[in-house]
N, C-alpha and C positions, 0 to 999 in steps of 0.2 A: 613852873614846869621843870627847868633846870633843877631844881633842890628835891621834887620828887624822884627827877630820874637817879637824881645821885643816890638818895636813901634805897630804891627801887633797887638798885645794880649792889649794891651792901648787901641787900637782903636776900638779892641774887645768889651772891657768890658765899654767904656764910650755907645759905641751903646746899649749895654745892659742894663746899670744902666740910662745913660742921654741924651737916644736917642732923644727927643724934641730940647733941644739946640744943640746940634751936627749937628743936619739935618739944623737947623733953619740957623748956621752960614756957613755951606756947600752951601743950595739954595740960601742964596744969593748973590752968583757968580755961573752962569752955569758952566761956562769955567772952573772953580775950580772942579766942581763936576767931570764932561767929563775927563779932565786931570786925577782924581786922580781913575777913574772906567780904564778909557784904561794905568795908570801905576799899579793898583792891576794887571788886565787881561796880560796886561807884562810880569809880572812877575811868571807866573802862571807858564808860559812855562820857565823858567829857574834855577828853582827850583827842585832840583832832590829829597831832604829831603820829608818822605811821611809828616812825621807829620806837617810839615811847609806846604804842598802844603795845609791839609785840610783847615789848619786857614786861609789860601788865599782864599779858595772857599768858607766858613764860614763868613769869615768877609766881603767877597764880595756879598753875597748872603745877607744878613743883612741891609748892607746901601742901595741896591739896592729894598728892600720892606721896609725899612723908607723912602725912597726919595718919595715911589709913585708916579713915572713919568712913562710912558709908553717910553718915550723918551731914558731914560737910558737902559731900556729893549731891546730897536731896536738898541742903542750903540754896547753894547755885544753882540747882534747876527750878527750883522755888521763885528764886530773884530774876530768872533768866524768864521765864512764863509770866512772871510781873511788868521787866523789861520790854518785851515782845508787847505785849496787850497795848500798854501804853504809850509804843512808841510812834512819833506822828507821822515820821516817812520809814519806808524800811532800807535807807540806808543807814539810816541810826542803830539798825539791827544787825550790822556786820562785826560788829564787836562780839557781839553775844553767839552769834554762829559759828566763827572762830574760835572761841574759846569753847565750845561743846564740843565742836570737831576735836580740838586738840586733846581734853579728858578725854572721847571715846578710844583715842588713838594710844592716849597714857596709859589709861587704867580698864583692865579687863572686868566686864559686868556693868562698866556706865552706859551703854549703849541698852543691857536688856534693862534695868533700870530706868533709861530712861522711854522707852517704847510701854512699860512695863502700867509705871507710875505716872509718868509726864505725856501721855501719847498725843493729847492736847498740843504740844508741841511741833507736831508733828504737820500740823497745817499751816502753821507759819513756814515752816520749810517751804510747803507747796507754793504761798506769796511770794518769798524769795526766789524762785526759780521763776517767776513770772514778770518781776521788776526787769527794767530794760539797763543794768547793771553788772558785765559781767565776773564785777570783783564779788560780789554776793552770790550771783550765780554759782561762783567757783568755790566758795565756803558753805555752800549748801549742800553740792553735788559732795562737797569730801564727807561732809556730815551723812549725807545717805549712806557713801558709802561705807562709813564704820559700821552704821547702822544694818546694812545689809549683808553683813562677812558675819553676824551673829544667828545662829540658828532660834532664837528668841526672836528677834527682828525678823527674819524672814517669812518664821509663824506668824507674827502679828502684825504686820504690813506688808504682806501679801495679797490682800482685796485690795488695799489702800495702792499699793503697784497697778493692778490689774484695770483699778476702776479711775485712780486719778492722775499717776504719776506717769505711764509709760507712755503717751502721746506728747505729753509735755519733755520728757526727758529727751525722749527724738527728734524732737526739735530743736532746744537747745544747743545739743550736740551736732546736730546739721548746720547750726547758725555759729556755734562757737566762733571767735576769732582770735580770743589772745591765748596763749601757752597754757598759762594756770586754767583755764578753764577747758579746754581740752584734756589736758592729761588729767584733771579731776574727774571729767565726765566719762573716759574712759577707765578709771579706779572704777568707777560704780560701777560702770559695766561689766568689766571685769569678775567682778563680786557677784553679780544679777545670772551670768553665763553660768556660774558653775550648778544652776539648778537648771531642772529639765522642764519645770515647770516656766520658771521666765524666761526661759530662752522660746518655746513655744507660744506665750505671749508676744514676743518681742520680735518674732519671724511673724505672726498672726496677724500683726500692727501693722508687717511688710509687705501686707496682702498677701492673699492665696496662691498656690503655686499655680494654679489656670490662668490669677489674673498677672502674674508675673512674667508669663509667655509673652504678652502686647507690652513691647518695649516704652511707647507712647503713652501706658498708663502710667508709669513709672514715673513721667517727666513731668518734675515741681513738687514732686513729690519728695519726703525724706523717710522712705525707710531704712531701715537698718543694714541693707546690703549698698545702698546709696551713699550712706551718711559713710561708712567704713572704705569706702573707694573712694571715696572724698579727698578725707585721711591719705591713704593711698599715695596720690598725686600731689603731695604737699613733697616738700625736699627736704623735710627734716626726719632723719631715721629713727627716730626714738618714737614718733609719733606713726611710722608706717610699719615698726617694730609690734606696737600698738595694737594698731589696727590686725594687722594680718595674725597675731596673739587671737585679739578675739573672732577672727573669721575662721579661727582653728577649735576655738572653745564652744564653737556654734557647729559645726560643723560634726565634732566630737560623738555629739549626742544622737546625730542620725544623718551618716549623708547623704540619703537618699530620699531622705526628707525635707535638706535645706541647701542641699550644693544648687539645686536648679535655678533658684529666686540671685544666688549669686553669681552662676553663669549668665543668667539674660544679663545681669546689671553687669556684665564684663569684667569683672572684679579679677577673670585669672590672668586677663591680661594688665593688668599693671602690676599683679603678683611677679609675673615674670619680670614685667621690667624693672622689679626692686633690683634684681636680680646682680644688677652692674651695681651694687654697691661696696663699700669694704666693710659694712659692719655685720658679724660675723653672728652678732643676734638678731639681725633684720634678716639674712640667708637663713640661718636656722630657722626660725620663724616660718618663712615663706616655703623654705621646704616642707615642713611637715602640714602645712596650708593645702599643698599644692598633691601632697600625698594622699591628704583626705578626699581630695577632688577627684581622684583617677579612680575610685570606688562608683563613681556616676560615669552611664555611658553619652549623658550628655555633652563632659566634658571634651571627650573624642569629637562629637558628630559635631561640634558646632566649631573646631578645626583649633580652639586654643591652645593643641600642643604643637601642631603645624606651626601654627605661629610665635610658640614658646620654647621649640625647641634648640633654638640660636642659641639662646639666652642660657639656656640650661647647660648646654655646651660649653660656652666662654667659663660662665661661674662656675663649673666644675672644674674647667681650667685654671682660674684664679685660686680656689680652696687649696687645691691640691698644693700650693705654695705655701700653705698655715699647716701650721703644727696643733692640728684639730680634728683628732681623729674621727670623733665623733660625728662630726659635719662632712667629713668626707665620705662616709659611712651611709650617712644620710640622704645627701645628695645620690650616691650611686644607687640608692633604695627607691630613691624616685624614679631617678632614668632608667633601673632596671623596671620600674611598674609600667612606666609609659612605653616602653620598648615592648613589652606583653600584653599590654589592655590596648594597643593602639588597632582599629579595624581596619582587616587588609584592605579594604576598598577605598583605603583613603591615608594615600602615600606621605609619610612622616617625613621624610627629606629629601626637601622637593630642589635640594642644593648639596651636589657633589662635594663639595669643599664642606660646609657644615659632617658629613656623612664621613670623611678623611680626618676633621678633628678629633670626629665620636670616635674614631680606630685608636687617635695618636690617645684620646684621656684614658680608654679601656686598657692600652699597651704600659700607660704609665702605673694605671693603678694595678695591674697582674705585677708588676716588677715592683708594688710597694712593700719595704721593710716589714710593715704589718699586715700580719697576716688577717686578719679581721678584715681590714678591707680590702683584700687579696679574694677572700670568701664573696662580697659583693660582687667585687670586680668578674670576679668569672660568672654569678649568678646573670650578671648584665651582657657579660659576650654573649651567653647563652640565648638571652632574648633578644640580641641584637640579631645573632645568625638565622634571618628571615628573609625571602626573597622579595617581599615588597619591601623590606627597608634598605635594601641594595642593589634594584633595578635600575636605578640610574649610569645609563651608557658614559662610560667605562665601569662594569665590577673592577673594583681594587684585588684583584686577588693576590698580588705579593703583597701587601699591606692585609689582608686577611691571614696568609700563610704566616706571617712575620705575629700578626697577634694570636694563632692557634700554635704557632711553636712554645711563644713563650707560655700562656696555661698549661702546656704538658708539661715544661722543663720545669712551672713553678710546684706543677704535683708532685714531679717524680724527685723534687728537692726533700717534698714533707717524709724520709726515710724514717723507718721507724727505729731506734723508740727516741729519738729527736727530730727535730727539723736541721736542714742542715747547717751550717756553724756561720754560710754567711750571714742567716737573719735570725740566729738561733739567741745573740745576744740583746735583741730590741726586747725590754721590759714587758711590752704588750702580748709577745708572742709564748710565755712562760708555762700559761694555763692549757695553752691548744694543742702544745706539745705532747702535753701528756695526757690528752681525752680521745682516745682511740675512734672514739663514735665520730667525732667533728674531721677525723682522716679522714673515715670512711663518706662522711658527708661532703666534705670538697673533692676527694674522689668522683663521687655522682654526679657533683654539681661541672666538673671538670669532662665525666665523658660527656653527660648531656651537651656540653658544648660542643666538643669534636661530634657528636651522632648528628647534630644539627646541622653543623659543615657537612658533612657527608650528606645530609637529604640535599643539601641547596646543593649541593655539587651535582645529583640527580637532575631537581627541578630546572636547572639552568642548560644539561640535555635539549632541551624541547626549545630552550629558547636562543633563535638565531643573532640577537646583537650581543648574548651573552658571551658566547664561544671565545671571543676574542676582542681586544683592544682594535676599535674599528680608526681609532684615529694613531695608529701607527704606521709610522711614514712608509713610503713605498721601496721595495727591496729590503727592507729591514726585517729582521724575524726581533717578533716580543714576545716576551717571556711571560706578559701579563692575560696568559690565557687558561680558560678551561680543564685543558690535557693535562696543562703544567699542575692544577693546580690539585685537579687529580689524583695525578700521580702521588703528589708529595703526600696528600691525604694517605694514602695507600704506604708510603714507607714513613710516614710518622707514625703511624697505625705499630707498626714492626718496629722500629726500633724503639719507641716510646712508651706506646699506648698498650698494649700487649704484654710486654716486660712489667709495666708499674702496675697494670689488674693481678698478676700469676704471682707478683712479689705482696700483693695485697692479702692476696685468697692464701697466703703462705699463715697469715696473722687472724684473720674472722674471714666468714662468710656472708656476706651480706645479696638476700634476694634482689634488693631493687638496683644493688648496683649491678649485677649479673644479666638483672634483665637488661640495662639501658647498653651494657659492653655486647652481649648478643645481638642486641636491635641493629647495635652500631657495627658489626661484623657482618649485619645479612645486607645493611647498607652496601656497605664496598664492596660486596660481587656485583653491586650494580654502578655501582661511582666509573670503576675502567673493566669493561666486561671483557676486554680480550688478556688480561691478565687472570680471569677467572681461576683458570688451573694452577695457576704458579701457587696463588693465593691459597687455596685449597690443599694444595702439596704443606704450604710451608706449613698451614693448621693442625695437619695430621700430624709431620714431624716431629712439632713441639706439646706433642701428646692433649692434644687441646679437646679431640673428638673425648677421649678416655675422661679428661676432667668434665664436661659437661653432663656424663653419664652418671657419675658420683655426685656430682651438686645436684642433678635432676632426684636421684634417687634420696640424697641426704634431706631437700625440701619436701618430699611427698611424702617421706617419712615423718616429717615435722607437722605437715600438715594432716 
């Protein structure tokens, strides 16, 4: 064994270093080459040493993609379908599954080749996956999955999925225990996901969305939303990285048609709990998982953001510490969707302090460098400024006031025809600068914030624990009330918000932002009504009545 592995590791490293002459003096003689492919393949099976067996199927794998023959390839599946037939146990057969795995992985076309011409082989895989084995299990699951990343494979074992493979592979993968055969099992799935066809198998296997309603049918059972929260609950992130990858590539395809089977299985709550991790593609991941989910209003009714949205808070918290824009980006993409898809009848923070961190992340990310997710950040104030997401006694409203000052100050920075020079040097901000439209659009997105403040400033009229900070001490005057908050709406309006529209409307016209700055102007004769007239005075002065009559008349024209 020692004098083969020496010759073996020679033979190794000349393929490596002086593959040209090596192939050159092998092709010419076939006979030579055949010989010395069916005595490596020999000896594959008589070899018990692991580490000797790899350098057989390494250095077999090597000469076989220098040779570049198709010839040699139909050799080994030849001797390999011999092997298989003959052999007495099927661990004798992990040699030969290994080494197929590794060609389909080398060389592109062994896998339709071998589905093509050898498909015969293809049932031995099925034994391997059923031996109580999970070193063979995991050289079969890799071998599927070459075999199914080929759109040849996918044509032509596609019944063979449908009709033999996918109760067994669910299982498997429910049972896995060691590393290697988990993340092999999840390759394949991987690969199986990207069709719309097997992923409706593989949800269809998980039973029906009626029978997924009865939590209790579910239990002992391994479907697919089961076996992936499995995954889930394990502490290693590469594996719930994994997982929640394909709770996303399932979900992709329609989720309205498969978020339900994994809201009963609870799967968004351990999604959230990834949530406290540091790896940065286990967040991303679960973000856009979690993104998919907020498309179903199951997700809402059955209270998983209630109960996720702690989590989402912290991790937003922690992100905003990485220099990843992307993900920060992302993250605010979701909490801006849960903050708009959440139903008012079913209060989203049901914890004053969660509701005070949601102010301090939205405050941090309005005052981030980049403006990209400057753009989110105010899309999320926007949907944050709701009254069932801030009926918890005490409203914060200098911490509201504190986060609707800085969105103005962050708009009225985007001057045109730059941004202005303290974030005008960040790399990311280069392209936004000069796209008039995307002003005009964080404009929108910036009054629609403030018009929002102003309804809830209305809606909190009517409401008596609103008015004021009820737990402020006696004889004391707080500032954390209603009037105040008011008011300031009303002179940020004037000095801010009115100035940055008339500096806008100097550059384009734009209908939709005209509409939401009017809406937000017939708001504040109701926000402080005994200011009414002053209001009205200042409007007329600053020729406001005259410009409304021109943009009325410029759009009707248009239209």
């Amino acid at each position: 064994l020692v004098r083969k592995k020496h010759v073996l590791s020679r033979l190794h490293d000349a393929l490596a270093w002086q593959a040209v002459p090596v192939v050159q003096l092998l092709a010419a003689d076939e006979r030579v080459c055949v010989h010395l492919i069916g005595t490596l393949f020999g000896m594959l099976h008589t070899v018990e040493d692991s580490g000797a067996l790899g350098l057989f199927v390494e250095v077999l794998v090597r000469l076989v993609v220098e040779l570049k023959s198709e010839q040699y390839l139909r050799c080994i599946l030849d001797e390999s379908q011999k092997e298989l037939c003959k052999a007495t146990t099927m661990r004798g057969s992990l040699p030969t599954f290994t080494l197929l795995g590794k060609l389909a992985d080398a060389i592109p076309g062994f896998a339709d080749i071998l589905v093509v011409e050898h498909s015969n082989l293809v049932d031995h895989l099925l034994m391997g996956l059923m031996y109580p084995n999970e070193g063979i299990k995991a050289a079969v699951c890799y071998l599927y999955g070459k075999l199914y990343s080929s759109p040849v494979g996918i044509e032509r074992l596609s019944a063979h999925f449908e009709e033999r493979l996918c109760g067994l592979f669910l299982n498997t993968l429910g049972h896995a225990q060691t590393k290697e055969l988990q993340v092999n099992c999840l390759g394949l799935l991987k690969e199986l996901l990207k069709s719309d066809h097997f992923v409706s198998i593989l949800m269809n296997n998980s039973k029906t969305e009626e029978e997924s309603e009865n939590p209790d049918f579910l239990e002992g059972e391994n479907p697919l939303p089961l076996v992936l929260k499995k995954l889930l609950l394990t502490r290693d992130e590469m594996l719930q990285a994994a997982s929640s990858h394909c709770v996303a590539a399932v979900l992709v395809h329609s989720p309205s048609r498969y978020a339900p089977a994994f809201i009963h299985a609870d799967v968004p709550e351990f999604l959230f709990e990834c949530l406290s991790c540091n790896s940065e593609i286990l967040i991303w991941s679960v973000y856009c998982c979690l993104l998919l989910l907020t498309e179903e209003r199951l997700f809402f009714s059955k209270c998983h953001t209630v109960y996720g949205i702690e989590s989402l808070v912290r991790s937003l918290q922690d992100v905003l510490q990485l220099n990843n824009v992307e993900l920060h980006k992302q993250g605010l993409l979701l909490f801006t969707e849960i903050l708009k898809r959440q139903p008012v009848e079913i209060k989203l923070f049901t914890n004053r302090g969660v509701c005070l961190e949601a102010i301090d992340v939205l405050m941090e990310t309005v005052n981030c460098p980049v403006l990209e997710v400057v753009v989110e950040a105010v899309r999320a104030v926007a949907a944050f400024l709701r009254k069932d997401h801030l009926t918890s006694p005490p409203v914060p409203y200098e911490e509201l006031q504190k986060l609707l000052e800085a969105v103005l100050k962050r708009c009225a920075d985007l001057s045109p025809p730059q941004i202005s020079k303290r974030h005008a040097s960040h790399p990311a901000n280069r392209n936004l600068s000069r796209v008039p439209q995307r002003q005009g659009q964080f404009l929108l997105n910036t009054l629609e914030s403030f018009r929002n403040a102003c309804r809830l400033a209305v809606e909190f009229q009517s409401d008596p624990m609103a008015q004021e900070n009820a737990f402020t001490a006696p004889n004391s005057e707080s500032k954390d009330t209603l009037s105040n908050f008011s008011e300031f709406l009303l002179r940020i309006c004037d000095s801010l918000c009115i100035p940055m529209v008339m500096n806008y409307l100097e550059r384009a016209v734009s209908p939709s932002v005209m509409e939401v700055f009017i809406s937000t102007l017939n708001t504040l004769f109701t926000v402080v009504p005994n200011m009414r007239n002053k209001f009205s005075k200042k409007l007329a002065s600053s020729s406001f009545i005259r410009l409304t009559l021109e943009l009325k008349a410029r759009f009707c024209s248009v239209q």
